[in-house]
C-alpha positions as CSV (number, residue, x, y, z in Angstrom):
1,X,22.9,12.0,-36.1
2,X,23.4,15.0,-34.1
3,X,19.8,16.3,-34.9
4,X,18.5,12.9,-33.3
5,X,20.4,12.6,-30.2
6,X,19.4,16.3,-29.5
7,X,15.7,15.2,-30.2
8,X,16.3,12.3,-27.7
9,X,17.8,14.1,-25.5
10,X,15.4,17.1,-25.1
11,X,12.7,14.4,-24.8
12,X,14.7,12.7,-21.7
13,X,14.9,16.0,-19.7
14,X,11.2,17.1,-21.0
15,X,9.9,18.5,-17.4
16,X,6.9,16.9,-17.6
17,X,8.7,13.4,-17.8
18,X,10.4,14.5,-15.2
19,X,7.5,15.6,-13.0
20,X,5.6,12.2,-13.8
21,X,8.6,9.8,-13.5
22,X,9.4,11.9,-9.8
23,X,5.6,11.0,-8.7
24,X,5.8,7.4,-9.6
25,X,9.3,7.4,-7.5
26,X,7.6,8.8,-4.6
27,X,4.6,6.3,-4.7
28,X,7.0,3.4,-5.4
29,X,8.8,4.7,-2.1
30,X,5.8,4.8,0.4
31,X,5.0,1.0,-1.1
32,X,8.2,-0.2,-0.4
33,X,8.4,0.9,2.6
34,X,4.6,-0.4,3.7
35,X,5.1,-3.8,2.4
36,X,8.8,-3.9,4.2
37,X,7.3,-2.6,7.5
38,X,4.6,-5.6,7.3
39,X,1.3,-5.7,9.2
40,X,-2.2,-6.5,7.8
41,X,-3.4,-2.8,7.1
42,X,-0.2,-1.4,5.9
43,X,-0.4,-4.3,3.5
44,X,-3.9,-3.5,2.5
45,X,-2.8,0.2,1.6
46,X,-0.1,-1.0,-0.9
47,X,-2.9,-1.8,-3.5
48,X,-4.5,1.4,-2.7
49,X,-1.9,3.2,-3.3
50,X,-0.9,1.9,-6.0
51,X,-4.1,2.4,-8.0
52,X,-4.7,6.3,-7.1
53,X,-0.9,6.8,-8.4
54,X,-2.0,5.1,-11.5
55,X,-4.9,7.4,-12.1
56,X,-3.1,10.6,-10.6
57,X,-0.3,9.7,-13.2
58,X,-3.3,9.2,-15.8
59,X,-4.3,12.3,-14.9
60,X,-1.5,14.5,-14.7
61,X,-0.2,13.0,-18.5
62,X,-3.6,14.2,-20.5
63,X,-3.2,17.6,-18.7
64,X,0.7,17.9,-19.3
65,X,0.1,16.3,-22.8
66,X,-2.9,17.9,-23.4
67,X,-4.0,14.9,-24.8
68,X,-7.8,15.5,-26.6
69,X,-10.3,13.9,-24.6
70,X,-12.1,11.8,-27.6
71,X,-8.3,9.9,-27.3
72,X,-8.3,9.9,-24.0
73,X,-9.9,11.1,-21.2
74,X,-8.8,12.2,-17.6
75,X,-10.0,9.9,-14.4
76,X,-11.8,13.5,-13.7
77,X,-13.6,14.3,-16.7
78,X,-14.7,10.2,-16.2
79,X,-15.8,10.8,-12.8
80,X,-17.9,14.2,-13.8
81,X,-19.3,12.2,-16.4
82,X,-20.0,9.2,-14.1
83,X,-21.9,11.5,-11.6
84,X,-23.7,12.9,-13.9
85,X,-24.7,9.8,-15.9
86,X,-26.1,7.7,-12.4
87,X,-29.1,7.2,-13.9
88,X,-28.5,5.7,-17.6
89,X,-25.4,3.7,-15.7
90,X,-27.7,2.1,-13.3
91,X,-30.1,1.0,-15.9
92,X,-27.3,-0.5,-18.4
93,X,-26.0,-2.6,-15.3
94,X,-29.6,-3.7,-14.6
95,X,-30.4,-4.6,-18.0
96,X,-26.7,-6.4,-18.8
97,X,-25.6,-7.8,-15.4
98,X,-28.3,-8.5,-13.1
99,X,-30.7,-9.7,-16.1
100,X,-28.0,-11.4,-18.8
101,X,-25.0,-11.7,-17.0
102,X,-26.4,-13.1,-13.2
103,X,-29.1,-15.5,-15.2
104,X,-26.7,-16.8,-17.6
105,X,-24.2,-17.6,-14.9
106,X,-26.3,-19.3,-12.6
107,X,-28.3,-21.3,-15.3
108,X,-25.1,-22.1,-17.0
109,X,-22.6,-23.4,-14.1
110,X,-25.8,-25.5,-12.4
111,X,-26.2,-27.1,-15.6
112,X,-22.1,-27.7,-15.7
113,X,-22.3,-29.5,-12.3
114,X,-25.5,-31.4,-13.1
115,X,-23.5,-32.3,-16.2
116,X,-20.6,-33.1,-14.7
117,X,-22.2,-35.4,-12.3
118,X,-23.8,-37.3,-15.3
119,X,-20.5,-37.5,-16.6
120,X,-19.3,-38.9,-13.5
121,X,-21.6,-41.3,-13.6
122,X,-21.6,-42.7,-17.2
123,X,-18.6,-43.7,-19.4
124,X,-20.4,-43.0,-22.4
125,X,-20.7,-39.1,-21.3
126,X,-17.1,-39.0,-20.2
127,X,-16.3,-39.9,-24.1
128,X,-18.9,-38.0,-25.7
129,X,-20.2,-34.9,-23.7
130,X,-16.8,-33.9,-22.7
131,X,-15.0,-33.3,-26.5
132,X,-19.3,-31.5,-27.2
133,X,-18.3,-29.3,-24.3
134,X,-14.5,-28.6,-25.2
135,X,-15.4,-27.9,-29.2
136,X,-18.4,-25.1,-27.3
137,X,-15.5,-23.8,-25.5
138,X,-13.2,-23.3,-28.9
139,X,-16.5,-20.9,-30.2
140,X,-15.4,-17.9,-30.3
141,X,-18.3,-15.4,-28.7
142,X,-18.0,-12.8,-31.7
143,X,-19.0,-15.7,-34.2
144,X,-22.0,-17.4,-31.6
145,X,-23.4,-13.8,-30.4
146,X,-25.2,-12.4,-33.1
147,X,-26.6,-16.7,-33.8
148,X,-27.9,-16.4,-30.2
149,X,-29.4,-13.1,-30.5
150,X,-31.5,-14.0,-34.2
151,X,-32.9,-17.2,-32.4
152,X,-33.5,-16.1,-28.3
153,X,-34.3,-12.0,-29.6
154,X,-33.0,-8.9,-28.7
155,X,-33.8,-8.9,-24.8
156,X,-31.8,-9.8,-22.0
157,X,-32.5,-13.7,-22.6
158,X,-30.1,-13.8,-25.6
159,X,-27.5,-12.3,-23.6
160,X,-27.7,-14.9,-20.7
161,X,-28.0,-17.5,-23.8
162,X,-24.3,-16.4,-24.6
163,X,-23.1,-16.4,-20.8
164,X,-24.5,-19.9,-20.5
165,X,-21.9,-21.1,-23.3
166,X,-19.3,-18.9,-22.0
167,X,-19.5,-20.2,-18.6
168,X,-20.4,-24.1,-18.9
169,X,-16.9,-25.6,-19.9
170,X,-15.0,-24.2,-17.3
171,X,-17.4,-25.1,-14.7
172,X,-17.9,-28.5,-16.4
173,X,-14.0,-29.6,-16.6
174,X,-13.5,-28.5,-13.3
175,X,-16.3,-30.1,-11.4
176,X,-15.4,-33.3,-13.1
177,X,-11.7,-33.1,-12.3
178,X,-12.8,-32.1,-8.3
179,X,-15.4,-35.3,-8.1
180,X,-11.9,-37.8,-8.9
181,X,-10.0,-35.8,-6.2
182,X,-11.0,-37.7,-3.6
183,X,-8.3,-40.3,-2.6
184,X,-8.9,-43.9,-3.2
185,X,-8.3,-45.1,0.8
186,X,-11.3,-42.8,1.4
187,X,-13.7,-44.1,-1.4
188,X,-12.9,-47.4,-0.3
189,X,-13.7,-46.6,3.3
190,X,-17.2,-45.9,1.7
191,X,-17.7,-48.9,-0.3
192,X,-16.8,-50.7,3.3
193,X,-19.4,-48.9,4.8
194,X,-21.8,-50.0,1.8
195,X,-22.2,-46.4,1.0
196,X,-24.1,-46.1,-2.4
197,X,-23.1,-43.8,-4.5
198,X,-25.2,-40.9,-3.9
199,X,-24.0,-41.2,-0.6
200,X,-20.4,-41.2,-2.0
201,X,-21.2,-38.3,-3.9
202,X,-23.2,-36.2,-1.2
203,X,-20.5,-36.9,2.0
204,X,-17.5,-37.2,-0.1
205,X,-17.1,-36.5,-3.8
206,X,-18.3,-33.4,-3.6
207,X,-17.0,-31.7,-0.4
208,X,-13.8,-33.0,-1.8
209,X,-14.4,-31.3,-4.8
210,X,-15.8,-27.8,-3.8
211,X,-12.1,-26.2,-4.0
212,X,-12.4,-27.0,-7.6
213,X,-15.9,-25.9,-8.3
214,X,-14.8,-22.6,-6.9
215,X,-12.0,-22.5,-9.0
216,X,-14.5,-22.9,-12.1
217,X,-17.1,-20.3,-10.7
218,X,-14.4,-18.0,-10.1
219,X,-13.1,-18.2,-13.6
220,X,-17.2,-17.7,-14.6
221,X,-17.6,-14.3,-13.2
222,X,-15.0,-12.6,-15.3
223,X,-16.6,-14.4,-18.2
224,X,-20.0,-14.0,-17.5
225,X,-19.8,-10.0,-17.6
226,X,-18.1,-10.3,-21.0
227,X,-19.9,-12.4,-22.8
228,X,-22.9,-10.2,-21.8
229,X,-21.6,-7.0,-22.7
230,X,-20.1,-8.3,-26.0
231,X,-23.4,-10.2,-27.0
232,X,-24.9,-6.7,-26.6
233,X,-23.0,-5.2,-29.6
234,X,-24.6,-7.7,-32.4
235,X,-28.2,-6.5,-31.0
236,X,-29.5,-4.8,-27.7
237,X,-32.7,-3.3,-26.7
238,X,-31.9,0.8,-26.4
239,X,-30.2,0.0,-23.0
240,X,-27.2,-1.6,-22.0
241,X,-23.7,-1.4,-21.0
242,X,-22.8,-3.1,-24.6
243,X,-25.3,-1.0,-26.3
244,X,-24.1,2.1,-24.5
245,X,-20.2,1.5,-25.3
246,X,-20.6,0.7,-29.2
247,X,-23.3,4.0,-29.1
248,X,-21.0,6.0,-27.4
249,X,-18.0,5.6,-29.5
250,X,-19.4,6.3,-32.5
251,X,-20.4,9.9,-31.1
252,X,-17.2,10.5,-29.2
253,X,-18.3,10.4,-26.0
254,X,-15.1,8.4,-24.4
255,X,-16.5,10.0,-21.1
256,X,-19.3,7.6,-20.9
257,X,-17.4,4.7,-22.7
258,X,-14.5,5.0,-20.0
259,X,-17.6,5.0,-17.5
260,X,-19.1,2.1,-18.2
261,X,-15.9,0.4,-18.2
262,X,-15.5,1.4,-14.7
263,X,-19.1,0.2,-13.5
264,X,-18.4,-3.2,-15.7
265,X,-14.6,-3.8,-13.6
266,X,-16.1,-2.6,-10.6
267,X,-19.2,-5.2,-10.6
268,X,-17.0,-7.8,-11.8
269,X,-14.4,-7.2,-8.8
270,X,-17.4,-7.5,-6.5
271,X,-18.9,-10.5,-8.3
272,X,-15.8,-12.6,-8.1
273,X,-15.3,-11.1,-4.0
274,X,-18.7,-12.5,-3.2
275,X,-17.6,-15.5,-5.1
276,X,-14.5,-15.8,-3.0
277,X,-16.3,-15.3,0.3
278,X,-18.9,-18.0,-0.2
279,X,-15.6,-20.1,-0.9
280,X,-14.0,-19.5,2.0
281,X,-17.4,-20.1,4.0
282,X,-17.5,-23.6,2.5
283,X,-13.8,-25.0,2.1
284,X,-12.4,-23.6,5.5
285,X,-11.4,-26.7,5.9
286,X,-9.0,-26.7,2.7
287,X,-5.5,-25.9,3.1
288,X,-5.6,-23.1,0.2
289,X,-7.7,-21.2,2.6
290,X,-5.2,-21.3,5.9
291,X,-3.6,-17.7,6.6
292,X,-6.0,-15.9,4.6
């Protein structure tokens, strides 16, 4: 008993602990006070701040540790690697976002909302599209990848094939839930106006339902870059952020695994931004937009 509590306790007081647990303090502090003290840029720093503690505590644990780098590797050895690599990283984001990723997305939600506008209009759709469309959803991606890839090849169009599933139920369900949020004094002020229903659809319906088309396209970007990265490990061309991560691994080159990572959550970030932005161009008008 004895020899564990001493084991525990020399652990507790290790310096290096210390030394990490005394930096984390210190950035806590500075937060605290910024997001006490208020105003718009001293809120904008606290994220900021935040994130390069995170990656100076990252960094200052595999040099205290010495922890090997095909475990883990330091934000520095990442960034040398990352400098280095401009050219191969810009040619896997090419190849996976801007030709599977982007495509997919934007063939997959404007077929949601052209589906969802059919569902709108038919009963028949609303019973038999809809469960289609949630049993796609239930697929998981690991099991409809490497179907896509045999039947669409080894390009970027198998890639966007997956995206296209990945992205069409959420986009569907929430397209169809916006077009019945209209309120029923304001459909009836159409139908008094003898509005058809592409009318309906084109001055009502659907500005009504934008704030929930946004929330679907939203929820698409996130799943658009994954689905194309992970539809690249069942069969790539020799390019790719999915072909570079599974090839990198097996040599041990975490460097360029960790890289990749970064370029995928840094496109991703600005893919939902831009997202966002268009959003708040188009439902100003919404309350969920007021104070932003």
């Amino acid at each position: 008993m004895a020899a564990v509590l001493g084991v525990i306790a020399g652990f507790v007081l290790d310096w290096r602990l210390g030394l990490l647990l005394a930096v984390w303090l210190g950035a806590w502090l500075v937060n605290h006070g910024l997001s006490q003290g208020g105003g718009v840029w001293a809120m904008r720093l606290v994220p900021v701040i935040f994130g390069l503690c995170l990656l100076v505590l990252w960094q200052m644990a595999v040099t205290l540790f010495a922890v090997p780098s095909v475990i883990l590797p330091g934000p520095v050895a990442i960034t040398v690697r990352f400098a280095s690599g401009l050219d191969m990283l810009w040619g896997d984001f090419v190849q996976t976002f801007v030709k599977g990723a982007l495509s997919g997305y934007f063939i997959g939600c404007g077929a949601a909302i052209f589906a969802a506008i059919a569902v709108d209009r038919s009963l028949f759709l609303q019973r038999g599209l809809l469960p289609v469309a949630s049993f796609l959803a239930a697929l998981p991606v690991v099991g409809i990848a490497p179907i896509l890839v045999m039947w669409f090849g080894f390009d970027w169009q198998s890639k966007a094939a997956v995206v296209v599933v990945m992205v069409f139920f959420p986009v569907l369900v929430n397209t169809v839930e916006g077009l019945r949020a209209a309120d029923a004094m304001q459909r009836d002020l159409m139908a008094t106006y003898s509005a058809s229903y592409w009318q309906g659809l084109v001055k009502l319906r659907l500005p009504a339902a934008m704030p929930f088309i946004f929330n679907g396209l939203k929820i698409a970007t996130t799943l658009a870059m994954i689905g194309a990265i992970v539809a690249e490990f069942f069969g790539s061309p020799t390019q790719g952020m999915g072909f570079r991560i599974s090839t990198e691994v097996g040599r041990l080159g975490l460097d360029m695994v960790w890289a990749q990572i970064a370029v995928a959550a840094l496109a991703g970030s600005a893919f939902y931004g831009v997202v966002a932005m268009i959003e708040k161009g188009v439902t100003f008008w919404h309350p969920s937009q007021r104070g932003r």
